[in-house]
C-alpha positions as YAML, in Angstrom:
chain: A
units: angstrom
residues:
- id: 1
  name: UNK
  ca: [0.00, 0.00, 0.00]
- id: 2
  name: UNK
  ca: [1.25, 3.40, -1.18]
- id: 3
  name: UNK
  ca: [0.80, 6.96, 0.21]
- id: 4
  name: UNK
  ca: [2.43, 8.78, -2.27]
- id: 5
  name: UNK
  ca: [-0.49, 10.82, -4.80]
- id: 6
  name: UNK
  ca: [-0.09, 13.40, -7.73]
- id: 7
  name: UNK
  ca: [-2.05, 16.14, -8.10]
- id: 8
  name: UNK
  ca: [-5.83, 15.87, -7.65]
- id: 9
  name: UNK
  ca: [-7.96, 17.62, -10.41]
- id: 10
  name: UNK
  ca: [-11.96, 18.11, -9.73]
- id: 11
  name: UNK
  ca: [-14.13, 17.64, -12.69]
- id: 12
  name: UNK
  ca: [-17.93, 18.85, -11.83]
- id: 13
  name: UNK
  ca: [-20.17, 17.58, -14.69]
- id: 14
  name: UNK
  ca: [-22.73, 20.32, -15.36]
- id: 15
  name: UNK
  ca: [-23.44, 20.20, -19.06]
- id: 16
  name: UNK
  ca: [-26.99, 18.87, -18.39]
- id: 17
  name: UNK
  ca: [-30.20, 20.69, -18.82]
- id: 18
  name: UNK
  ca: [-31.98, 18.88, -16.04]
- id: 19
  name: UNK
  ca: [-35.69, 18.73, -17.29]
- id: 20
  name: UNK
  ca: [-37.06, 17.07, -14.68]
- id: 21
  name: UNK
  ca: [-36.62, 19.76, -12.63]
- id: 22
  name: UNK
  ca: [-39.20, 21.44, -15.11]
- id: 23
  name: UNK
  ca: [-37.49, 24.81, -14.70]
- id: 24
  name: UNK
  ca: [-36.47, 26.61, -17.72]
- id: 25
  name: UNK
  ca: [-33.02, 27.13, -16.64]
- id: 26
  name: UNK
  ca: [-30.43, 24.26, -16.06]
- id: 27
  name: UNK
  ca: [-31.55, 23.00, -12.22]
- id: 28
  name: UNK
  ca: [-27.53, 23.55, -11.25]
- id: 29
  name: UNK
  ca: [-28.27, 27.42, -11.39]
- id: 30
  name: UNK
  ca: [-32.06, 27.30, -9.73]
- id: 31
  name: UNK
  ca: [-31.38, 29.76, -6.41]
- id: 32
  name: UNK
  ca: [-30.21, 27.90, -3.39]
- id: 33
  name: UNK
  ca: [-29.60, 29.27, 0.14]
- id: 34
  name: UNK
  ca: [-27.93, 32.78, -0.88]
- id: 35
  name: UNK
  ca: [-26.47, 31.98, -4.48]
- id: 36
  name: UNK
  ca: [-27.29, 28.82, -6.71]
- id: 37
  name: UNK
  ca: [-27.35, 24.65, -6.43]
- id: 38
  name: UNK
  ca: [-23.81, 25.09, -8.25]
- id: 39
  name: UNK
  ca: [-22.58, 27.66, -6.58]
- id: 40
  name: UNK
  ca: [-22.94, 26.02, -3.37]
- id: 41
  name: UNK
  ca: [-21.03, 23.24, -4.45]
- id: 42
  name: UNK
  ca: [-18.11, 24.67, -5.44]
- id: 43
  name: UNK
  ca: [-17.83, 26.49, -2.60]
- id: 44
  name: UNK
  ca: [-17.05, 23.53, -0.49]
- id: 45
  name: UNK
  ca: [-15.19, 22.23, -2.89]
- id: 46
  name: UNK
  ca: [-12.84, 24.95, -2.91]
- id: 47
  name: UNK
  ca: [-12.82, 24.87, 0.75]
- id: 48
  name: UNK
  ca: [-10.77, 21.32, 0.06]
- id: 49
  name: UNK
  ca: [-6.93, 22.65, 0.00]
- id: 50
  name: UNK
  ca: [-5.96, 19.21, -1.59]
- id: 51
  name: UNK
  ca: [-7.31, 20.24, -4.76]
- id: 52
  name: UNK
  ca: [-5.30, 21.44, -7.67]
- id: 53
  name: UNK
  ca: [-8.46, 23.14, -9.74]
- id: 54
  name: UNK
  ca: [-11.87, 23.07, -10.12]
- id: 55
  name: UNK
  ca: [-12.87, 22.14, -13.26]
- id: 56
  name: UNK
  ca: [-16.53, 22.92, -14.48]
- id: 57
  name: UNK
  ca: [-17.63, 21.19, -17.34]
- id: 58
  name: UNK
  ca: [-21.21, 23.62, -19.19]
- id: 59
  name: UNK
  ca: [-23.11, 23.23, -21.45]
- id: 60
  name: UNK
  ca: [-21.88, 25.41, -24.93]
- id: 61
  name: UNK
  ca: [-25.53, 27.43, -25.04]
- id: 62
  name: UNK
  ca: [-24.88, 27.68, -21.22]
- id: 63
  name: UNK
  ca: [-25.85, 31.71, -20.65]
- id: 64
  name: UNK
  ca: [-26.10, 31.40, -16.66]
- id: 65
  name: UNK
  ca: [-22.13, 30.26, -16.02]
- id: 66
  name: UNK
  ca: [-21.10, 33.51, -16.30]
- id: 67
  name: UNK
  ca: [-23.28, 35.12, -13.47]
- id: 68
  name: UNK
  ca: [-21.47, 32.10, -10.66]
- id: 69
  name: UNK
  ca: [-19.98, 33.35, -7.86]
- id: 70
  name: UNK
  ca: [-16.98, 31.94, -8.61]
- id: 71
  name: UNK
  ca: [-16.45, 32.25, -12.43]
- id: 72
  name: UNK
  ca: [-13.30, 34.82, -11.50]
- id: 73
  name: UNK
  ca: [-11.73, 32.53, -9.41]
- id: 74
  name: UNK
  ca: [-8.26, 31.52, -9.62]
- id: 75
  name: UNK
  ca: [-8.78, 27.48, -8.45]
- id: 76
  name: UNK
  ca: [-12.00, 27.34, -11.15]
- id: 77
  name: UNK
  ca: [-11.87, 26.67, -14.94]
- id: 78
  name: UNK
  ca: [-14.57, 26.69, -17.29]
- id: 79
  name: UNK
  ca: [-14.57, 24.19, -20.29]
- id: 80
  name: UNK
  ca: [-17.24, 22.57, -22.56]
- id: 81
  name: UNK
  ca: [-18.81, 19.62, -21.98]
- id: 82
  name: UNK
  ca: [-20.21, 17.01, -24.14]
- id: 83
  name: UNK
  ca: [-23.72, 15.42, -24.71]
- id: 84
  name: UNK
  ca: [-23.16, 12.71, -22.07]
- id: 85
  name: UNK
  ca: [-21.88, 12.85, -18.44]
- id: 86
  name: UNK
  ca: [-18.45, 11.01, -19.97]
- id: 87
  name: UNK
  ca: [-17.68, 13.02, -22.91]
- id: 88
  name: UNK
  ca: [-17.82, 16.30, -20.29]
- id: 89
  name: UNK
  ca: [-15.08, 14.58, -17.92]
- id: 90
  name: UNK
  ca: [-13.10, 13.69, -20.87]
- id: 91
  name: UNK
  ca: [-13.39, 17.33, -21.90]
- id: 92
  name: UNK
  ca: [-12.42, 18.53, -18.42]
- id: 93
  name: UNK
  ca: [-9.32, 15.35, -18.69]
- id: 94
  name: UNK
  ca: [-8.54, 17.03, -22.10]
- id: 95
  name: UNK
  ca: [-8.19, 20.71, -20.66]
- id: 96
  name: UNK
  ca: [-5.42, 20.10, -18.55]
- id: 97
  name: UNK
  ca: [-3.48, 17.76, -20.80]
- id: 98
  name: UNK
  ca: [-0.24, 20.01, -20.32]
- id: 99
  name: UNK
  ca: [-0.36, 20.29, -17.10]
- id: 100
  name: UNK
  ca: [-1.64, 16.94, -15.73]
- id: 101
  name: UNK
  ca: [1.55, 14.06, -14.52]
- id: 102
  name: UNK
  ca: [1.48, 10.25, -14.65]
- id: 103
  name: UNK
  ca: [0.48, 10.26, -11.03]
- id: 104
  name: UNK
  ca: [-2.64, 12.63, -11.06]
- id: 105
  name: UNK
  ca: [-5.97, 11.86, -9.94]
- id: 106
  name: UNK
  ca: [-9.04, 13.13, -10.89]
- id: 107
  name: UNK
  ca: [-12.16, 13.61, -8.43]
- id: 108
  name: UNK
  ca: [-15.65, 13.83, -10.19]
- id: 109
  name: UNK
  ca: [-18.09, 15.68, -8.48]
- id: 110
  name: UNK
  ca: [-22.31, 16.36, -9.45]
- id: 111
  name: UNK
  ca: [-23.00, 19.68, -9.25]
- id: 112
  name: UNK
  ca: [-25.99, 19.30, -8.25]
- id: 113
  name: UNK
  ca: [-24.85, 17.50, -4.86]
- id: 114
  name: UNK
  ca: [-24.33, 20.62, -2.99]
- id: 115
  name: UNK
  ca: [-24.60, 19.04, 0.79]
- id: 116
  name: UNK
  ca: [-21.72, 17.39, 0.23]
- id: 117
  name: UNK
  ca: [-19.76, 17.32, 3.34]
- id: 118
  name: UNK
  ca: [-15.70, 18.48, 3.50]
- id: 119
  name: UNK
  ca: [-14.81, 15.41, 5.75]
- id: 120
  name: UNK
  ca: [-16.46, 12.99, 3.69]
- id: 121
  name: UNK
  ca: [-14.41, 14.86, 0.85]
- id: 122
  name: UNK
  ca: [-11.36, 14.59, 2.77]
- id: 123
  name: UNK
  ca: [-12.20, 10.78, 4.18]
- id: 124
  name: UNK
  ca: [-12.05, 9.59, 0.11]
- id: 125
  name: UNK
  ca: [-9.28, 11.59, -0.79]
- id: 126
  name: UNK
  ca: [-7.49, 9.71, 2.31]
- id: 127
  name: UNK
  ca: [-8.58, 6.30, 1.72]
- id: 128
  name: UNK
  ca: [-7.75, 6.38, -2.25]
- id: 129
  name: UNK
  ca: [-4.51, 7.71, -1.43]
- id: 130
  name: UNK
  ca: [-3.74, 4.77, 1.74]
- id: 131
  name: UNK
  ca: [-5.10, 2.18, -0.84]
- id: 132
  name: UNK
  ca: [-3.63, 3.67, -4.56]
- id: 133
  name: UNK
  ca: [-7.75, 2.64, -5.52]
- id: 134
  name: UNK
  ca: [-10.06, 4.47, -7.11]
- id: 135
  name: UNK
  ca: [-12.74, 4.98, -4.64]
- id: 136
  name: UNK
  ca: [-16.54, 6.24, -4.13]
- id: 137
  name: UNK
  ca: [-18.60, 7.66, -1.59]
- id: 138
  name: UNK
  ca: [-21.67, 5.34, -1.19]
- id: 139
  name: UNK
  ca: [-24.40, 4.72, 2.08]
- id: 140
  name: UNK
  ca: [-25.51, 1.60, 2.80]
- id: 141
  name: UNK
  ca: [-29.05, 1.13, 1.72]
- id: 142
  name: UNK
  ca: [-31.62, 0.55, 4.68]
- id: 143
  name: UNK
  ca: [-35.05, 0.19, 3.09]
- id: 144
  name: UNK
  ca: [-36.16, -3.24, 1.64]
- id: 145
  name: UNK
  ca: [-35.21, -3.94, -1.86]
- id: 146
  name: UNK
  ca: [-37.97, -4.99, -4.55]
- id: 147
  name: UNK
  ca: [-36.88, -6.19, -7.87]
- id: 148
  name: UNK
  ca: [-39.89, -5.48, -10.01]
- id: 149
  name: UNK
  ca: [-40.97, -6.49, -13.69]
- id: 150
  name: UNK
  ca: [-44.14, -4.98, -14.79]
- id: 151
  name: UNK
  ca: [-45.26, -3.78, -11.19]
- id: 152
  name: UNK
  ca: [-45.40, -7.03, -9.42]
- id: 153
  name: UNK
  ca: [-42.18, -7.87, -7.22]
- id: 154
  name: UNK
  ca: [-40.52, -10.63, -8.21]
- id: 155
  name: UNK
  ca: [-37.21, -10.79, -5.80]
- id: 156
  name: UNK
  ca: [-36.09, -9.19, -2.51]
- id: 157
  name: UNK
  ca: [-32.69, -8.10, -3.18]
- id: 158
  name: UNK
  ca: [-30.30, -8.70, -0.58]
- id: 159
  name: UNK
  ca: [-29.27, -5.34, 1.01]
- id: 160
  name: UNK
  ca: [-26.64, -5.40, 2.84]
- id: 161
  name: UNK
  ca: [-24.69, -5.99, -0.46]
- id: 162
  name: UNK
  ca: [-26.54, -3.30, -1.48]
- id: 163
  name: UNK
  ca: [-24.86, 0.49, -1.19]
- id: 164
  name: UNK
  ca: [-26.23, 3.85, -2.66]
- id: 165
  name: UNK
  ca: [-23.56, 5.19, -4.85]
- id: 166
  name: UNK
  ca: [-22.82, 9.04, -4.23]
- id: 167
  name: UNK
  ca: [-20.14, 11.60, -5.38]
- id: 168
  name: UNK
  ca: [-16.92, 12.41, -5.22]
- id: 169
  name: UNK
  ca: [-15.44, 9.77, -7.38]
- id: 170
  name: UNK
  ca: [-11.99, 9.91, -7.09]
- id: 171
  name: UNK
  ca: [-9.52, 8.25, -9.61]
- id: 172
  name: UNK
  ca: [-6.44, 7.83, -11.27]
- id: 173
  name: UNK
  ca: [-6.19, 9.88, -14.18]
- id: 174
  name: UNK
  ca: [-4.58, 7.54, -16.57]
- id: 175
  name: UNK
  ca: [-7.36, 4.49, -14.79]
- id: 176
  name: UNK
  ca: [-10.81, 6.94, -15.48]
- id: 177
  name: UNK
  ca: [-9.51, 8.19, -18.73]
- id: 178
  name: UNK
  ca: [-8.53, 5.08, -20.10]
- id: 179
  name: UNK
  ca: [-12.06, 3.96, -19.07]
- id: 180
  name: UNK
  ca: [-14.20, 6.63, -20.16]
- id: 181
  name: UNK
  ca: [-12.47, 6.06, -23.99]
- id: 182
  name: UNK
  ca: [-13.20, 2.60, -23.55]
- id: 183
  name: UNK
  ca: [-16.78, 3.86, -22.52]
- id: 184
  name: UNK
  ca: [-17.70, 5.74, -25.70]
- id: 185
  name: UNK
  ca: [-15.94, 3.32, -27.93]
- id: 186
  name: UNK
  ca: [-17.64, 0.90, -27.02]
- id: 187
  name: UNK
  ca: [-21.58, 2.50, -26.44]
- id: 188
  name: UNK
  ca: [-21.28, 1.40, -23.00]
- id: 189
  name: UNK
  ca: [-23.55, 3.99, -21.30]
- id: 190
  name: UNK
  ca: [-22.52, 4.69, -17.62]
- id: 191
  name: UNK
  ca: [-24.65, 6.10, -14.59]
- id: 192
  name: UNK
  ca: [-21.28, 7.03, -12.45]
- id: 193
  name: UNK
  ca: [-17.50, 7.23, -13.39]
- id: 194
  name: UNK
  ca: [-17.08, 3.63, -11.06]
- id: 195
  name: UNK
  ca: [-19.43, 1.91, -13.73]
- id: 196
  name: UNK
  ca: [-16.98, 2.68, -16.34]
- id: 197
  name: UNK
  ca: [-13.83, 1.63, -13.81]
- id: 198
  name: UNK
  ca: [-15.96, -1.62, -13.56]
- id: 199
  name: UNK
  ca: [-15.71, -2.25, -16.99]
- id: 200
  name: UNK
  ca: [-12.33, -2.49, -17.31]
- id: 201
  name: UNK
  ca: [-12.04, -4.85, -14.14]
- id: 202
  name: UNK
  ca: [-10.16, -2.65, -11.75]
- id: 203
  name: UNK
  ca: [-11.36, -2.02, -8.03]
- id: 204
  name: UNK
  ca: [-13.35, 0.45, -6.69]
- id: 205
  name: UNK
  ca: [-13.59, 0.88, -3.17]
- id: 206
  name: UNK
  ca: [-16.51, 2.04, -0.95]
- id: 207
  name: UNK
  ca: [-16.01, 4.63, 1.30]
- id: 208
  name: UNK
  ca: [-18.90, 5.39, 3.65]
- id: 209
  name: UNK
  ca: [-19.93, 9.45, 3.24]
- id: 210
  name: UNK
  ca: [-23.51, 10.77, 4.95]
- id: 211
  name: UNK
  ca: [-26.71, 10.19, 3.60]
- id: 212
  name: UNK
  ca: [-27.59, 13.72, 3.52]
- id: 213
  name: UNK
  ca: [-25.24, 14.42, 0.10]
- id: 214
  name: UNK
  ca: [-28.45, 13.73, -1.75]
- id: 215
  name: UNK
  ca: [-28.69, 14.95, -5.71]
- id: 216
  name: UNK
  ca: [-30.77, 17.38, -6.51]
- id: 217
  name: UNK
  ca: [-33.36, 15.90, -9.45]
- id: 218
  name: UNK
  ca: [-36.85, 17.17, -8.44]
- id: 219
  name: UNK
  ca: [-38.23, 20.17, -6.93]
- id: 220
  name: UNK
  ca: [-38.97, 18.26, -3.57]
- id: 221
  name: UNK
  ca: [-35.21, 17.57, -3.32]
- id: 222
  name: UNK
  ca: [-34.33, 21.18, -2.66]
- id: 223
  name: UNK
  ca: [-36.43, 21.81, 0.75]
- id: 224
  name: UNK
  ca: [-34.91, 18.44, 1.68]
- id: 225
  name: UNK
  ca: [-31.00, 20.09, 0.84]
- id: 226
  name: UNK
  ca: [-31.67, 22.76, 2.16]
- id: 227
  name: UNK
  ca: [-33.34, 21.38, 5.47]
- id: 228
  name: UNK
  ca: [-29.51, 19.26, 5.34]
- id: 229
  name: UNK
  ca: [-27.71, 22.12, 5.22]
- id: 230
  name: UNK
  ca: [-29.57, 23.87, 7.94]
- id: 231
  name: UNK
  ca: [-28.40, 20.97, 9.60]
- id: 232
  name: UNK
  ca: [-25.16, 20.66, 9.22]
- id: 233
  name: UNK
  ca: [-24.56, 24.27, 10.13]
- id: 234
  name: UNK
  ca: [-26.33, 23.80, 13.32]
- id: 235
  name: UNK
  ca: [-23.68, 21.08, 14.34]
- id: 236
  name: UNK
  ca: [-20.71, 22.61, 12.99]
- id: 237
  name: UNK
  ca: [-21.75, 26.11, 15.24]
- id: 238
  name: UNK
  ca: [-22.94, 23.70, 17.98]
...
């Protein structure tokens, strides 16, 4: 086991024009405690001092980029992304082709995950770097599992082999890039960046993170973030 790790590069996704959110907007800019969904999000992921850049990945008709918070700052880099979730972290791999080193990581991020939590940031970061493994935040899954075809259950799935995948996904650069080409060559359509990992037969290991770094789909998900975040500031002022 190795502790040695390059530079860690953050990728956030945020090409997508999230229409079940039935906003006319993109939901990553709907308003969110005092800025935006986005916003939020990249604020505690510049909080993160083990990160080399930000890197956010819009769509190219994107008008609402410009307006972020954080569009001047130094750590964050805007680039294009691509029609799926993969070809926007391969555009955000391709933008820092110069700079990047055989040893580099990449972390991918949703940015529309803005409860994400610094120590569960930190915890990953850690554990990929103790194991050299890619690794994902997940929570264990407590409800009973249906499998269902056509409405009717036909299996109860065993859960406690059953986890909740989340974000950060943190990577080797070479390992995720590798995949994602493999990915698109091969039509493979992917959910997360660890599907893609999966493919190619390399490990991915789970690292626990809180339940409350939810993703932000519907319109009922953002009184439930923003009852989180409430939260979470109560403890860390308690």
């Amino acid at each position: 086991m190795g502790s040695d790790m390059g530079k860690i590069w953050c990728i956030v996704p945020a090409a997508g024009i999230g229409l079940r959110f039935g906003e006319e907007r993109p939901k990553q800019y709907i308003p969110f405690r005092s800025s935006t969904i986005i916003d939020v999000t990249i604020k505690t992921l510049l909080s993160c001092s083990k990160l080399e850049k930000i890197i956010v990945c819009i769509h190219p008709d994107d008008e609402y980029a410009q307006k972020s918070d954080y569009i001047n700052h130094p750590k964050v880099q805007v680039v294009i992304g691509g029609n799926e979730r993969s070809d926007s972290v391969l555009s955000g791999i391709q933008s820092i082709q110069t700079d990047k080193a055989d040893d580099d990581w990449v972390l991918v991020h949703d940015a529309a995950r803005p409860c994400v939590r610094l120590a569960d940031i930190n915890r990953l970061i850690k554990a990929a770097q103790i194991h050299q493994q890619g690794a994902i935040l997940a929570a264990p899954i407590h409800d009973t599992v249906k499998e269902v075809v056509n409405q009717l259950a036909v299996n109860t799935l065993d859960r406690t082999r059953l986890w909740r995948a989340l974000t950060p996904q943190l990577f080797k650069l070479k390992d995720i890039q590798t995949a994602l080409l493999s990915e698109n060559e091969n039509s493979y359509l992917m959910t997360d960046e660890a599907s893609a990992i999966e493919q190619l037969g390399l490990p991915v290991r789970i690292v626990e993170g809180h339940a409350d770094n939810i993703k932000i789909t519907v319109p009922a998900d953002l009184q439930l973030a923003n009852m989180y975040m409430d939260q979470q500031e109560e403890k860390s002022c308690g």
